[in-house]
C-alpha positions in Angstrom: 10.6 -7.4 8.4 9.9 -4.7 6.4 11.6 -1.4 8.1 14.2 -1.0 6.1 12.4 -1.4 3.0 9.6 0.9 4.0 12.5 3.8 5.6 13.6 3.4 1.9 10.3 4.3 0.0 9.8 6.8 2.7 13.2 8.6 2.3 12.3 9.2 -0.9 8.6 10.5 -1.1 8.4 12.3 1.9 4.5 13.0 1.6 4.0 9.4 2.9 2.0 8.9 6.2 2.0 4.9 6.5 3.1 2.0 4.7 1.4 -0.9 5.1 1.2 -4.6 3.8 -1.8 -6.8 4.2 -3.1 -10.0 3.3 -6.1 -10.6 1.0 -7.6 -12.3 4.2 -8.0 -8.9 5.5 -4.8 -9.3 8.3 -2.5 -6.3 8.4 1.3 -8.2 8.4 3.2 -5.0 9.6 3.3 -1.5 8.7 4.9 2.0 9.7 3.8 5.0 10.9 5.8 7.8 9.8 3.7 10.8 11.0 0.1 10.8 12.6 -2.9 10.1 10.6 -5.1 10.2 13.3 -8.9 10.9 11.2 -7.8 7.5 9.2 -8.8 3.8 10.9 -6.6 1.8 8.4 -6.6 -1.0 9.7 -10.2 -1.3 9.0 -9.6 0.6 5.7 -7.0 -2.4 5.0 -9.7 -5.0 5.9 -12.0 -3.7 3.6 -9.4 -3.2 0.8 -8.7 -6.9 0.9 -12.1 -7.9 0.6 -12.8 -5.5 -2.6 -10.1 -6.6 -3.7 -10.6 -10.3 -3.3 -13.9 -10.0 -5.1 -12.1 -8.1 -8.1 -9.5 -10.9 -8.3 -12.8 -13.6 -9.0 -14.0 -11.6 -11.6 -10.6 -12.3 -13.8 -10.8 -8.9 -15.4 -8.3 -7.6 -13.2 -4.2 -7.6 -13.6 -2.1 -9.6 -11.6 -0.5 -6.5 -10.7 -2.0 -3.3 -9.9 -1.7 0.1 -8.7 -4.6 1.6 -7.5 -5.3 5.2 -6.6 -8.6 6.5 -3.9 -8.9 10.0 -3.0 -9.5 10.2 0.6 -10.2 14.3 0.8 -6.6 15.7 1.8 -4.8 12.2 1.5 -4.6 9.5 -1.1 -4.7 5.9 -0.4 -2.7 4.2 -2.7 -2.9 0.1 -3.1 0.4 -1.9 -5.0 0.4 -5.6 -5.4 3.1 -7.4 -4.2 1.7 -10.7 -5.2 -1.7 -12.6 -5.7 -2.4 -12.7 -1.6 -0.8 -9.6 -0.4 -1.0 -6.2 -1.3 1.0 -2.8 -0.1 -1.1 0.0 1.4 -0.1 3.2 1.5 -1.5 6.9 2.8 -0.2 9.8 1.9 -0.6 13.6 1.3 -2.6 14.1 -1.8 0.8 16.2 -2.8 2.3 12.9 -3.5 3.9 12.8 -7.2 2.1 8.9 -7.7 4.7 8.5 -10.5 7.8 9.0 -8.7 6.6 6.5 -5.9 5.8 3.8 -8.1 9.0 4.3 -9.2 10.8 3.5 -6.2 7.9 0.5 -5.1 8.7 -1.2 -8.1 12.4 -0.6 -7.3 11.8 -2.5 -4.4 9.2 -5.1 -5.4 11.2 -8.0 -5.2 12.8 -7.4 -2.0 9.3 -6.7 -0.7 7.9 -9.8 -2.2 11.1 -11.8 -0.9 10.2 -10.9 3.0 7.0 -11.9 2.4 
């Protein structure tokens, strides 16, 4: 669904470990594995985003879209909305230039948000 999208992103920044896309209910709808991150449980990590970021959402302080960035020791977990009930997760090296791959995931928003 989302391969070549996420080859894409990946072809590009390099420093990326996994791509994934989850739903604010907490359920992981596919991601990609593009070298080991063994030490990380993201699909727990991705559970938990969605319920942070649920809560957030009822607050109505928060922006419909977001980029959000959490240092995880040597990676970064980075969190991009794709629309109000799924979000993009993403863990990389903490080498990633977060400005370049923003670039390129809002490049590709639409055609992320359109195989939703």
């Amino acid at each position: 669904m989302f391969e070549d999208i996420f080859a894409k992103v990946y072809d590009k920044n390099k420093e990326i470990k996994v791509l994934g896309v989850w739903g604010k209910d907490g359920l992981v709808l596919e991601k990609k594995y593009f070298s080991p991150a063994d030490d990380v449980d993201l699909d727990f990590t991705g559970a938990e985003l969605a319920d942070v970021l649920a809560k957030i959402d009822k607050t109505k302080i928060a922006p419909n879209k977001y980029f959000l960035k959490l240092n995880f020791g040597e990676y970064y977990l980075l969190i991009y909305s794709l629309t109000p009930e799924f979000f993009l997760v993403i863990l990389a090296d903490n080498t990633v230039i977060t400005g370049k791959l923003s670039f390129y995931l809002d490049l590709y928003r639409e055609k992320l948000v359109y195989s939703l």
